[in-house]
N, C-alpha and C positions, 0 to 999 in steps of 0.2 A: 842751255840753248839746244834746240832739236833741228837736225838735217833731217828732210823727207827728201830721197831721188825717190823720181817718177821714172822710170825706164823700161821703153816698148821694146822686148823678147830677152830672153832669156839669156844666160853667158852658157856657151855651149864647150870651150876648151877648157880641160882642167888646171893648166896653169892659171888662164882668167880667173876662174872660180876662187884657185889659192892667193894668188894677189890680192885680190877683193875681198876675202876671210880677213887675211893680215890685218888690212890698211883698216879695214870696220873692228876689228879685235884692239887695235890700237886707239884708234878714234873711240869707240866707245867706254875707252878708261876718263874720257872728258866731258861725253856729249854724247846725246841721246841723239843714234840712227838710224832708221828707218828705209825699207828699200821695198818700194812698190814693183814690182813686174808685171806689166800687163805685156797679152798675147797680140801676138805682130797681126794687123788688119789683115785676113785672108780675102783675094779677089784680083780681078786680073790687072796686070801689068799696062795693061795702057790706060787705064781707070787708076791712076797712082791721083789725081786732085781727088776722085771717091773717096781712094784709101784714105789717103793722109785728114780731109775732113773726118770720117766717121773718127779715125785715129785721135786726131786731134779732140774730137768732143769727150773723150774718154778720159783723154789726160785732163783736159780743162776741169772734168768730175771732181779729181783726185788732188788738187791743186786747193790747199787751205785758202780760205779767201782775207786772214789777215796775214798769210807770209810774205816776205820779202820773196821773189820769184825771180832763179835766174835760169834761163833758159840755154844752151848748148845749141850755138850756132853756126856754122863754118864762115857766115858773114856776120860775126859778131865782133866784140871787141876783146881784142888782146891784152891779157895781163899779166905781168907779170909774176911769181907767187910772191913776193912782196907786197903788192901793190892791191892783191887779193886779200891778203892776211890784213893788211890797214882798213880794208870794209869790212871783213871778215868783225875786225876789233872796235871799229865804229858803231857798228850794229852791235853789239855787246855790249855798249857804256852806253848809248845811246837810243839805238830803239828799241833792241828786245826783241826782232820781232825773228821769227823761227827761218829759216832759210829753207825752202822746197827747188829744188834743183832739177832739171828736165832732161832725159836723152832721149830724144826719138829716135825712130828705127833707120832700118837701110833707105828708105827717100825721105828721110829728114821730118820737117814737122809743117803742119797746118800753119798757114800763116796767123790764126786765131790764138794760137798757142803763143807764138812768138810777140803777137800785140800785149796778152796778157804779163809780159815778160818784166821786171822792173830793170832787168840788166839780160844782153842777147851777149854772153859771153863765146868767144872762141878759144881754145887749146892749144888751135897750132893753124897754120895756114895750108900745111898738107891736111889731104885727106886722111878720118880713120874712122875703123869702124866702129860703130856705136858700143859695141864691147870693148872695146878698148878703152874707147872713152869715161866710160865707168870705173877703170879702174886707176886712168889718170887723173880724171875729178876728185876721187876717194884719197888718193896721195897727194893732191895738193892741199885738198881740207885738211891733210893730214899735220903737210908741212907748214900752214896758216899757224895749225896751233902752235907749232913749236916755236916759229917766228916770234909770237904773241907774246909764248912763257920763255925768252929767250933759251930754249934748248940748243943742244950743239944741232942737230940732226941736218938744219939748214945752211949749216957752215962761212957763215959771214961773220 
């Protein structure tokens, strides 16, 4: 099974960095991961529908077109990491099909993006920043698996 994130700019704190090393050093003792960074749409501030479209058509590029596709939404739906690792594990017995994972930047994403989405997941119902969120996403995949292989790591 292969994760592709799509993730508009860059992780700029060195803890970020290090957390996200971890969680991919770990995860990729199971599964093949992939971390696209593309650069944050430059252009003004009140031109953010500009941004987020040109942004958006960039992502849509990079988006395999037979993966399961879930998108990172603050009005998405909320899951559990149980209830993540049961799709996580559906899709493994069942369809195969690679999972490509989305964060957009600091004003979120093109609505183009989120139609292509098979699943508009959210994290939390607070706000955070898209770096953050990469490196929350990366530890839940992380704990999906362990869920999966009953490892202790998830403590149920």
């Amino acid at each position: 099974m292969k994760f592709r994130l799509v993730c508009v700019g860059r992780l700029s704190e060195d803890w970020l960095k290090q957390g996200v090393a971890e969680y991919l050093k770990r995860l990729q003792r199971h599964y093949t991961v992939e971390i696209v960074e593309m650069k944050e749409e430059q252009g003004q501030q009140k031109d953010v529908a500009g941004l987020l479209r040109r942004e958006g058509a960039r992502i849509l590029e990079r988006i395999p077109a037979d993966a399961l596709v879930i998108v990172l939404d603050e009005r998405g739906k909320l899951l559990g990491s149980e209830e993540l690792a049961a799709r996580l594990e559906d899709e493994m017995l069942h369809g195969g099909r690679d999972w490509c994972l989305v964060i957009g930047g600091p004003y979120g994403l093109d609505s183009a993006v989120r139609q292509r989405a098979d699943l508009l997941l959210s994290l939390s119902k607070m706000t955070l920043t898209h770096q953050m969120a990469r490196l929350l996403l990366l530890e839940q995949i992380y704990r999906s698996g362990t869920i999966i292989r009953n490892e202790p790591y998830h403590n149920r």
